[in-house]
PAVOTOR-137262 format. One record per residue (C-alpha): residue number from 1; residue in three letters; chain; x, y, z. Coordinates in nm, 3 decimals. Layout:
N
r pos = NUM; code = ALA; unit = A; x = X; y = Y; z = Z
...
***
This chain:
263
r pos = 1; code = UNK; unit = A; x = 7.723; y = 3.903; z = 4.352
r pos = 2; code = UNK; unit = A; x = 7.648; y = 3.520; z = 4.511
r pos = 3; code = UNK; unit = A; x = 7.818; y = 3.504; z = 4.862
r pos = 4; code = UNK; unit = A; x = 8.140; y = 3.315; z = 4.766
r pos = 5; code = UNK; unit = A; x = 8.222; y = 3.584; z = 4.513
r pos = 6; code = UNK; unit = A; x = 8.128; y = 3.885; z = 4.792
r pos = 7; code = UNK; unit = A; x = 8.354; y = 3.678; z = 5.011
r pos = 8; code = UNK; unit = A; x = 8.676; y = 3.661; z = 4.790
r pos = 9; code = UNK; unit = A; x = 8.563; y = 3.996; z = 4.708
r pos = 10; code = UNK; unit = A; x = 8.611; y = 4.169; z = 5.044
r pos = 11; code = UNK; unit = A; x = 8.932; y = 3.895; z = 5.097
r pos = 12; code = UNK; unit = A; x = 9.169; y = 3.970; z = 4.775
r pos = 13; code = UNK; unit = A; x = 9.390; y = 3.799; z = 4.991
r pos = 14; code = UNK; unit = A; x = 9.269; y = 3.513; z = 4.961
r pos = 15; code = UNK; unit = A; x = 9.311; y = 3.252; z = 4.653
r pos = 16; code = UNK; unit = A; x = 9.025; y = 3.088; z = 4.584
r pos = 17; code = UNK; unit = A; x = 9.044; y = 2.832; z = 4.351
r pos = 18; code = UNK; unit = A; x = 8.817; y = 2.562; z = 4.469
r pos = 19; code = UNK; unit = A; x = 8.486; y = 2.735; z = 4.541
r pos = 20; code = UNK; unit = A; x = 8.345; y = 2.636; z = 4.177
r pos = 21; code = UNK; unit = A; x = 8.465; y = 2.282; z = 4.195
r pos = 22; code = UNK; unit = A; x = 8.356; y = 2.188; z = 4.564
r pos = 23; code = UNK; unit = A; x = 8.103; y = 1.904; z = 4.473
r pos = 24; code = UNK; unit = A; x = 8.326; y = 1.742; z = 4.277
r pos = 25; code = UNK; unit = A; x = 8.612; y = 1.800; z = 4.491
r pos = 26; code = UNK; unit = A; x = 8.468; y = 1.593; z = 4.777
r pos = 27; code = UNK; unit = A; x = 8.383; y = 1.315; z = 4.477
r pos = 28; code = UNK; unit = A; x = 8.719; y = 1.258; z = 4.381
r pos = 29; code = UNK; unit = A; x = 8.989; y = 1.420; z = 4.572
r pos = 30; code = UNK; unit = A; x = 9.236; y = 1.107; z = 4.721
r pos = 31; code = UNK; unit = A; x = 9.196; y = 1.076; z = 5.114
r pos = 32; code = UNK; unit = A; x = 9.453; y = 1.055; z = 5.401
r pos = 33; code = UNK; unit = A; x = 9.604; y = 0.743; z = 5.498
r pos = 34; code = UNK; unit = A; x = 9.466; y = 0.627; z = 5.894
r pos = 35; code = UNK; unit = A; x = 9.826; y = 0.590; z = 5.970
r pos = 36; code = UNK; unit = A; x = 9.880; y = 0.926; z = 5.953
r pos = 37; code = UNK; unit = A; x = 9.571; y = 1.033; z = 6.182
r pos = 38; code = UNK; unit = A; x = 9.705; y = 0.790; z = 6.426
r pos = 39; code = UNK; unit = A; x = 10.070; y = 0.958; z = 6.412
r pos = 40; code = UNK; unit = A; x = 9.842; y = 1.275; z = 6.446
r pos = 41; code = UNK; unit = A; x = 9.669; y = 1.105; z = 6.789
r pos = 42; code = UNK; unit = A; x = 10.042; y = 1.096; z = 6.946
r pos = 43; code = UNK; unit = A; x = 10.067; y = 1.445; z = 6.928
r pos = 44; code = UNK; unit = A; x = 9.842; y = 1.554; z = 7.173
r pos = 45; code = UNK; unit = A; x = 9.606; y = 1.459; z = 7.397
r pos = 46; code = UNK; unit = A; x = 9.280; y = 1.228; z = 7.304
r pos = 47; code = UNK; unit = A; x = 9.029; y = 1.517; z = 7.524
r pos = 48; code = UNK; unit = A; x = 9.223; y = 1.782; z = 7.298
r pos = 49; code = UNK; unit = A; x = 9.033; y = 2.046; z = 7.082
r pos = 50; code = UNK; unit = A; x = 9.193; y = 2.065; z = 6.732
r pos = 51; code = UNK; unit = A; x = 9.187; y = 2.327; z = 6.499
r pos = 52; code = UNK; unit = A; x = 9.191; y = 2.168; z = 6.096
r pos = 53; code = UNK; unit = A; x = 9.303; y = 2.440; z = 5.953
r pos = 54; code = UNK; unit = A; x = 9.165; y = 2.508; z = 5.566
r pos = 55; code = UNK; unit = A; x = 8.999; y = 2.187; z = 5.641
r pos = 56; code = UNK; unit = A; x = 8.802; y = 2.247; z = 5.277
r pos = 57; code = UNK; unit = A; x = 8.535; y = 1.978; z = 5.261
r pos = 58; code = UNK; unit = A; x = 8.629; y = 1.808; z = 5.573
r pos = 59; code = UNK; unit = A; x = 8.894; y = 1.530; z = 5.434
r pos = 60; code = UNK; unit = A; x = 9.109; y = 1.549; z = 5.741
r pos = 61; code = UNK; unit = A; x = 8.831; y = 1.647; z = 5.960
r pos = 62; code = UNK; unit = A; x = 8.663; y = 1.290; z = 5.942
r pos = 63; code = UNK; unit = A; x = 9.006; y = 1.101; z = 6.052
r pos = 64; code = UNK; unit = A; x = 9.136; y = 1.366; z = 6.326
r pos = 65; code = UNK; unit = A; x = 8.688; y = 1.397; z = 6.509
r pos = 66; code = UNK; unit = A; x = 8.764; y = 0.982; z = 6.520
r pos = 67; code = UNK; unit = A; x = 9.045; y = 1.072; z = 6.717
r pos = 68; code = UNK; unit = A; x = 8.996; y = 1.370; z = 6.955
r pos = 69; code = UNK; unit = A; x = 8.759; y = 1.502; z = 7.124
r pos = 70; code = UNK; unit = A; x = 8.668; y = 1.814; z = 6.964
r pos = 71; code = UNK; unit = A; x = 8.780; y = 1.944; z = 6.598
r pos = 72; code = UNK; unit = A; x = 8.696; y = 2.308; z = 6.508
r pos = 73; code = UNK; unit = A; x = 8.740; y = 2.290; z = 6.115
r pos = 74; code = UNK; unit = A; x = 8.783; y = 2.663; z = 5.899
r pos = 75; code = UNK; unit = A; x = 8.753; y = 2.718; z = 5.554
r pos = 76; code = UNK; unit = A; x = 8.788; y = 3.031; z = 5.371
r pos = 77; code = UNK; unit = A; x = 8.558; y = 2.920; z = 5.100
r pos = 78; code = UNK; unit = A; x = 8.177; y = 2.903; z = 5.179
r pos = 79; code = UNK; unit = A; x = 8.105; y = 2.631; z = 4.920
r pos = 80; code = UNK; unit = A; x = 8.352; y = 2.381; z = 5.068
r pos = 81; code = UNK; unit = A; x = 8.192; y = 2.376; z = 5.408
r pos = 82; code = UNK; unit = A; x = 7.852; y = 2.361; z = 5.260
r pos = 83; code = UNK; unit = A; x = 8.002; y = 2.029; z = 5.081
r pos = 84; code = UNK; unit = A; x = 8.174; y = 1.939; z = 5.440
r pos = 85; code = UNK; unit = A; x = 8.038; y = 1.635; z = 5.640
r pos = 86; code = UNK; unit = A; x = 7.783; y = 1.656; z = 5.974
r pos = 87; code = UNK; unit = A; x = 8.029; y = 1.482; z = 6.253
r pos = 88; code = UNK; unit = A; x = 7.873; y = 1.485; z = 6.606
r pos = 89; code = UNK; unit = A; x = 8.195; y = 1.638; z = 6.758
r pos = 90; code = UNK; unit = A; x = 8.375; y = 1.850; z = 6.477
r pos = 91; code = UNK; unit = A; x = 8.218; y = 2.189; z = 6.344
r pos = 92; code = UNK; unit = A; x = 8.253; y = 2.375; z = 6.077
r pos = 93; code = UNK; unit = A; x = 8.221; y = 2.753; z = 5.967
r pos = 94; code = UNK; unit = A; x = 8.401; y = 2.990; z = 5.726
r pos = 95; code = UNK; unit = A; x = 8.720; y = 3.171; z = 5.867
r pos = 96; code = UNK; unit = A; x = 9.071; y = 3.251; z = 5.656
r pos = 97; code = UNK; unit = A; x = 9.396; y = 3.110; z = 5.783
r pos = 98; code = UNK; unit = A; x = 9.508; y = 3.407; z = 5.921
r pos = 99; code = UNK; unit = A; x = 9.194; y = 3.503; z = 6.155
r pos = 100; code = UNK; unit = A; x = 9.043; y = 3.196; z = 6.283
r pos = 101; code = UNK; unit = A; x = 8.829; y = 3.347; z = 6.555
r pos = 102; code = UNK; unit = A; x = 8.960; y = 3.079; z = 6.796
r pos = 103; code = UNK; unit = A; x = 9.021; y = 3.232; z = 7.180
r pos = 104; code = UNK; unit = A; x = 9.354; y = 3.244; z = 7.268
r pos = 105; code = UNK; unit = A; x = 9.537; y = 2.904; z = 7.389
r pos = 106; code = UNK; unit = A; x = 9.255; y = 2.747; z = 7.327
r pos = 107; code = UNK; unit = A; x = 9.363; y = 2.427; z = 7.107
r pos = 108; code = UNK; unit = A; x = 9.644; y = 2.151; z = 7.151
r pos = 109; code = UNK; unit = A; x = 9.686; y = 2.064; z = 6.761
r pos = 110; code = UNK; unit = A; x = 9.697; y = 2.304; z = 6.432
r pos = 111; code = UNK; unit = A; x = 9.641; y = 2.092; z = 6.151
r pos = 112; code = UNK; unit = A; x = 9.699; y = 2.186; z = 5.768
r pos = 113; code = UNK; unit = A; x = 9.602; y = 1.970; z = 5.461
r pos = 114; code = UNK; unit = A; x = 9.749; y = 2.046; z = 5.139
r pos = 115; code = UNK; unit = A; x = 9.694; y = 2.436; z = 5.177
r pos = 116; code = UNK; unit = A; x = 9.995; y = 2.554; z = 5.353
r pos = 117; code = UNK; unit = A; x = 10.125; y = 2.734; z = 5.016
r pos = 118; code = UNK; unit = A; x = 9.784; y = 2.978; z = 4.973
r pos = 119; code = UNK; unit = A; x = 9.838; y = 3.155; z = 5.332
r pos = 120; code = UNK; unit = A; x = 10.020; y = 3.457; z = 5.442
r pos = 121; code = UNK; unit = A; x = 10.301; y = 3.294; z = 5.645
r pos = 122; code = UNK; unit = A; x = 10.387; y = 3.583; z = 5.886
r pos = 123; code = UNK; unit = A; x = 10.045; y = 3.625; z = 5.940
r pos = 124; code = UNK; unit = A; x = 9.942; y = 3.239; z = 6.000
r pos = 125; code = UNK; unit = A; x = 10.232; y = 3.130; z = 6.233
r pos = 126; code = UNK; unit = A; x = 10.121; y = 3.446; z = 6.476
r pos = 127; code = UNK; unit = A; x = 9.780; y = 3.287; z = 6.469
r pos = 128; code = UNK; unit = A; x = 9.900; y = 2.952; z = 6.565
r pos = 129; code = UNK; unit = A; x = 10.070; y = 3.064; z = 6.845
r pos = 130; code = UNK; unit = A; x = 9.817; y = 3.276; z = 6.969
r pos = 131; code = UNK; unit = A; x = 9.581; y = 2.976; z = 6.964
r pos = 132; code = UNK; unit = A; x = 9.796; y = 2.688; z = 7.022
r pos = 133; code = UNK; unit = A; x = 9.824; y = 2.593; z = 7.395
r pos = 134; code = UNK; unit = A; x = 10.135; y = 2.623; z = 7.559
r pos = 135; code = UNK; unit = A; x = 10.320; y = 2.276; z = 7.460
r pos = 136; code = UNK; unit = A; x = 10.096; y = 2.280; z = 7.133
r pos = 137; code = UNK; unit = A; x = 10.174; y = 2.150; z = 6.785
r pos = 138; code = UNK; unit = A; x = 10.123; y = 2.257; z = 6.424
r pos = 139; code = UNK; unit = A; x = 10.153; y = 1.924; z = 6.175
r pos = 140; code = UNK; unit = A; x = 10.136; y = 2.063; z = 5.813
r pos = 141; code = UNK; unit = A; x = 10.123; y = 1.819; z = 5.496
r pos = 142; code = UNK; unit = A; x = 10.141; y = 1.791; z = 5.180
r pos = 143; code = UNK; unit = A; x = 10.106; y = 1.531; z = 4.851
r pos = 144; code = UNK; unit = A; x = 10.286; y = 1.535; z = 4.560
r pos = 145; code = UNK; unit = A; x = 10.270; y = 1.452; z = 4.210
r pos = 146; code = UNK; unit = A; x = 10.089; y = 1.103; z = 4.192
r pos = 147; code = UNK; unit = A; x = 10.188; y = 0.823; z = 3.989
r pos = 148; code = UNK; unit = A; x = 9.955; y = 0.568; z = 3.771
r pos = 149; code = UNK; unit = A; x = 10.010; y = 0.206; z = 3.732
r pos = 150; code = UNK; unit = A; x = 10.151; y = 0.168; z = 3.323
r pos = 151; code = UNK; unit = A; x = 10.425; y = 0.350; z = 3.235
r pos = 152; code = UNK; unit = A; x = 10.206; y = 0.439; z = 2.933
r pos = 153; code = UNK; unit = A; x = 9.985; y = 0.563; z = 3.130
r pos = 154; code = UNK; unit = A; x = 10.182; y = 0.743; z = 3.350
r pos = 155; code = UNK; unit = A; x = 10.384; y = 0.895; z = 3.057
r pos = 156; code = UNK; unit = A; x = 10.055; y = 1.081; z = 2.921
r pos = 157; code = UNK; unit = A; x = 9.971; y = 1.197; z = 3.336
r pos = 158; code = UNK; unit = A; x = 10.312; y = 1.339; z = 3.371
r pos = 159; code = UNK; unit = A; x = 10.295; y = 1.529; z = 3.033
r pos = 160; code = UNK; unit = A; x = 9.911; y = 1.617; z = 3.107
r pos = 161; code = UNK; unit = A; x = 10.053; y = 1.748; z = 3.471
r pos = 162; code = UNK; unit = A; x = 10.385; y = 1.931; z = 3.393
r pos = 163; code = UNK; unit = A; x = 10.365; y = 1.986; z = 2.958
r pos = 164; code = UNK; unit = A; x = 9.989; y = 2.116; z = 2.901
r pos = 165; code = UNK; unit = A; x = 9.864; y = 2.222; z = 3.231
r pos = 166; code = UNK; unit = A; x = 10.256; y = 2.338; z = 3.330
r pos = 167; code = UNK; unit = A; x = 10.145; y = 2.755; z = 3.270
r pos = 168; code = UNK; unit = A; x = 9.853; y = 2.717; z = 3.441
r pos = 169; code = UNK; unit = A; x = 9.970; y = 2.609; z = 3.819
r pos = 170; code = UNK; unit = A; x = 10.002; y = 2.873; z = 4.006
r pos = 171; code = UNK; unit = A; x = 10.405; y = 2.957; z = 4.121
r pos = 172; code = UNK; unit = A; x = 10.308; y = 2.814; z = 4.475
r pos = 173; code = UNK; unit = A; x = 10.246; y = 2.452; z = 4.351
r pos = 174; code = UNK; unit = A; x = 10.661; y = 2.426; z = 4.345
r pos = 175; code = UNK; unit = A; x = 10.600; y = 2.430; z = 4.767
r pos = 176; code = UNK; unit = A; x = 10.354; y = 2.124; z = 4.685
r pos = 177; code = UNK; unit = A; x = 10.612; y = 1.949; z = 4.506
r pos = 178; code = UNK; unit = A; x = 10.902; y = 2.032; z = 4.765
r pos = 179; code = UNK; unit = A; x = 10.703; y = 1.857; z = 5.025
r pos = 180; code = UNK; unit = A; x = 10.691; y = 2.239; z = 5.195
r pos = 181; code = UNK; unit = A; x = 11.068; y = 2.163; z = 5.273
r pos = 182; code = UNK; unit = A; x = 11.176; y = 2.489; z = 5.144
r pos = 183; code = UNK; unit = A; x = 10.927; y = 2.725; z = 5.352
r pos = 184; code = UNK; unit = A; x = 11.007; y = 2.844; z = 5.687
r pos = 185; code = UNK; unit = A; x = 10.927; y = 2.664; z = 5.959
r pos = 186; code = UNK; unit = A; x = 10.914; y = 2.864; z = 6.279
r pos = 187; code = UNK; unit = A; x = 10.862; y = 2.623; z = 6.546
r pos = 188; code = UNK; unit = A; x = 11.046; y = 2.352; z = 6.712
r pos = 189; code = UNK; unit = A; x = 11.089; y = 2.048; z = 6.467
r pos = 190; code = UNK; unit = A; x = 10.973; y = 1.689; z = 6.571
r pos = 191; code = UNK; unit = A; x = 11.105; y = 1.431; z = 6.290
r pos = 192; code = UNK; unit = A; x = 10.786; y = 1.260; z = 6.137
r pos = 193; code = UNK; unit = A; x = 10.752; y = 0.958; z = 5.920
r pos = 194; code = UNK; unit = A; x = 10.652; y = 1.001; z = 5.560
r pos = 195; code = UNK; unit = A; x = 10.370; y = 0.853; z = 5.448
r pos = 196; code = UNK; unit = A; x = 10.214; y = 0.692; z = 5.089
r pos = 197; code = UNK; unit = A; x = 9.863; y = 0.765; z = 4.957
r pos = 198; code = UNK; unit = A; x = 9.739; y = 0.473; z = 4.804
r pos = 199; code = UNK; unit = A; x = 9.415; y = 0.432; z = 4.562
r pos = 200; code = UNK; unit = A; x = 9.279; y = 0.216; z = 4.320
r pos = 201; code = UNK; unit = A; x = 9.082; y = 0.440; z = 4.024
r pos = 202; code = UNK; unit = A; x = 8.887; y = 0.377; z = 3.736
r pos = 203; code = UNK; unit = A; x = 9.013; y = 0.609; z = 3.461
r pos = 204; code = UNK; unit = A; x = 8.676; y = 0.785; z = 3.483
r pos = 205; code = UNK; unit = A; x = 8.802; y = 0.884; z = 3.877
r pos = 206; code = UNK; unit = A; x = 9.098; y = 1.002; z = 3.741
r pos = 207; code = UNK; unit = A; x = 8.971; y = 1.208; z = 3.475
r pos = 208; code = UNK; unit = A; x = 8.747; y = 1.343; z = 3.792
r pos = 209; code = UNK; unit = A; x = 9.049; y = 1.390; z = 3.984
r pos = 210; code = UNK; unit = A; x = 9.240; y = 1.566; z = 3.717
r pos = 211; code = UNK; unit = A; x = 8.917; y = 1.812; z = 3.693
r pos = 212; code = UNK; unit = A; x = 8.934; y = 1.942; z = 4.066
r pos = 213; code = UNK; unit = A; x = 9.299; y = 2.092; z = 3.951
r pos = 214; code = UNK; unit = A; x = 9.343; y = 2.446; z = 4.055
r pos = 215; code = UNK; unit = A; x = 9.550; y = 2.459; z = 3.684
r pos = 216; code = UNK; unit = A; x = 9.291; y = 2.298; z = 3.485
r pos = 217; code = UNK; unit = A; x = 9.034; y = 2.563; z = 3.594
r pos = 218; code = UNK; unit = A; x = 9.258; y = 2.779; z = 3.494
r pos = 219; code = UNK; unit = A; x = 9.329; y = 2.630; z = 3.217
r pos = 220; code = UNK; unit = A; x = 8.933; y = 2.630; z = 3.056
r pos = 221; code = UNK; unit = A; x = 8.929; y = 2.979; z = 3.155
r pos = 222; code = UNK; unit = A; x = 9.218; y = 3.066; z = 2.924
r pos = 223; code = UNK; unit = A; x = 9.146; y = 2.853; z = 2.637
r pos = 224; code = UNK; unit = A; x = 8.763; y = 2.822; z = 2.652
r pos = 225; code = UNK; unit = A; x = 8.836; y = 2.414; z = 2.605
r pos = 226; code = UNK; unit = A; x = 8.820; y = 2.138; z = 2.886
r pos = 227; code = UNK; unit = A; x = 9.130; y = 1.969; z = 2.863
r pos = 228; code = UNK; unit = A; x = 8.985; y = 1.650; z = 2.978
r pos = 229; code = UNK; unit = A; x = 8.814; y = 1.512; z = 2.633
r pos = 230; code = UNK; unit = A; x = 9.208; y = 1.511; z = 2.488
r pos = 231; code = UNK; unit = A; x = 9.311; y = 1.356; z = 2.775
r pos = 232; code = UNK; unit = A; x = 9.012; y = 1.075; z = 2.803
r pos = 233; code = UNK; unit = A; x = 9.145; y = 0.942; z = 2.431
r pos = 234; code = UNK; unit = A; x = 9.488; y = 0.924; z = 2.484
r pos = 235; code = UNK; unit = A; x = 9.440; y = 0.728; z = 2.767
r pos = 236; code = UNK; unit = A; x = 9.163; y = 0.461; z = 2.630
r pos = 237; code = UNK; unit = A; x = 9.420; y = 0.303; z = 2.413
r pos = 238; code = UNK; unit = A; x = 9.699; y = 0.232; z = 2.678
r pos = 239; code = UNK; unit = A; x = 9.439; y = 0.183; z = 2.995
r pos = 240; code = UNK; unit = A; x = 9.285; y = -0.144; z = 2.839
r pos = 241; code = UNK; unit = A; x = 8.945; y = -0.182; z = 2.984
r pos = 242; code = UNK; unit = A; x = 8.801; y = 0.134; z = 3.155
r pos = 243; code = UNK; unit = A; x = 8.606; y = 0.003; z = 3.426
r pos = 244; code = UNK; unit = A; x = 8.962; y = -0.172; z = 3.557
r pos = 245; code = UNK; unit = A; x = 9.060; y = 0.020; z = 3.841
r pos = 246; code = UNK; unit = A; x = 9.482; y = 0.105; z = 3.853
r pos = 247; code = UNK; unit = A; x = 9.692; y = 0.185; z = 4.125
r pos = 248; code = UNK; unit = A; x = 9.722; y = 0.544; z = 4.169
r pos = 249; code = UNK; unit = A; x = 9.980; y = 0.694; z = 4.442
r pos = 250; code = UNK; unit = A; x = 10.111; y = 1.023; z = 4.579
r pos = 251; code = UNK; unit = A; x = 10.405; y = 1.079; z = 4.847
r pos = 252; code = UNK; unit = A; x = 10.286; y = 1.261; z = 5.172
r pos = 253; code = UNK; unit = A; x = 10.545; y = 1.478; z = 5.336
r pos = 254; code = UNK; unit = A; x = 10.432; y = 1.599; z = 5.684
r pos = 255; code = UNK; unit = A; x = 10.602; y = 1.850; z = 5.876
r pos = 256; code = UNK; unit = A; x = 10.582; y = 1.881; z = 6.274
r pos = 257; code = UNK; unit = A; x = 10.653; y = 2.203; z = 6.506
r pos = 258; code = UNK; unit = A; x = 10.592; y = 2.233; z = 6.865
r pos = 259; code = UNK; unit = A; x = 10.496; y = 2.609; z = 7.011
r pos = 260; code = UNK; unit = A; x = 10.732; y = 2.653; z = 7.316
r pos = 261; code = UNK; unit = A; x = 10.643; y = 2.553; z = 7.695
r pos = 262; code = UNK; unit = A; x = 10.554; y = 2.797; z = 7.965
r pos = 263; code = UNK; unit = A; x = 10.825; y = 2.806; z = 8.196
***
């Protein structure tokens, strides 16, 4: 047994779907708009620690060590912080949501990409507050279901997304969806913008994108087929020339919470 399997293993707890695809998940996973890092930076303190919760390959990492001082970034799998960045003032190391390691009160912002749905709720928000300092905040996002340029093309995406690979997301991805809107929030609200991710892909990076899919994993595992080949002709028709990147976008919904103030 390799370590990432020992470590989901002796962790049932935790889902891990992204250990197998973490090279390619740095390749072609979307990344954060700067507008929301600086939103992040008026949250707390510049000289602030952070804690990037789930931080997987270090997306968020990279935006929030270019705004704070410190960043302590935690990832349940082992493969995803192998594939995570060196940054002179963020580091990285393998810890679950739910047992982060952190001392108590020791950071001033919990951050949460896109992973809020795979914890243990009860169990994460009594970490947060055990690490956050006193004042602290907890900023939790998530993306939803993009949307290509071409309604052609976006017709065979949304039936690729919600027909084929429908069975195969797990019940959690309806959080995703919901903008985490329907979870509960245990802290004291701050109303935050909402944000757009914005790219311009080559069908080739989409058909990447598409692979890094919790449900299409799931989806060769079930069916011994890759999905993608199916896909990859549908789409040559309608996309025109391949190398011609489209616009490619995804709402971000961001939730805020602030840990109560010593007296």
């Amino acid at each position: 047994m390799d370590w990432p399997d020992a470590w989901s293993a002796m962790n049932p707890s935790f889902p891990d779907h992204f250990s197998g695809v973490a090279g390619r998940y740095a390749d072609f996973r979307p990344h954060y708009p700067a507008e929301l890092f600086d939103y992040l930076a008026t949250l707390a303190p510049r000289d602030a620690t952070v804690w990037d919760c789930a931080a997987g390959n270090g997306q968020a990492t990279r935006g929030l060590a270019q705004r704070f001082a410190h960043v302590v970034a935690t990832d349940a799998s082992p493969e995803q912080i192998v594939a995570a960045p060196a940054l002179p003032n963020a580091g990285f190391r393998v810890a679950l949501a739910e047992e982060s390691g952190l001392p108590d009160r020791s950071v001033a912002l919990v951050t949460v990409a896109q992973a809020l749905h795979w914890f243990d709720l009860p169990r994460f928000y009594a970490e947060v507050n055990r690490v956050l300092r006193p004042g602290g905040v907890l900023a939790v996002w998530a993306y939803g279901v993009n949307r290509v340029e071409g309604a052609a093309v976006d017709a065979l995406v949304q039936e690729f997304y919600g027909g084929l690979l429908g069975p195969y997301w797990p019940p959690s991805r309806k959080l995703v969806e919901t903008g985490y809107r329907t979870l509960p929030f245990h802290f004291t609200e701050i109303a935050a913008p909402v944000f757009t991710m914005e790219v311009r892909w080559t069908m080739a990076h989409l058909l990447g994108y598409f692979g890094t899919w919790s449900a299409t994993s799931r989806y060769i595992k079930a069916t011994g087929q890759n999905p993608l080949g199916a896909l990859a002709e549908k789409l040559a028709p309608v996309w025109g020339d391949p190398t011609a990147p489209r616009r490619v976008t995804w709402p971000l919904t961001l939730r805020v919470g602030r840990v109560a103030r010593d007296e």
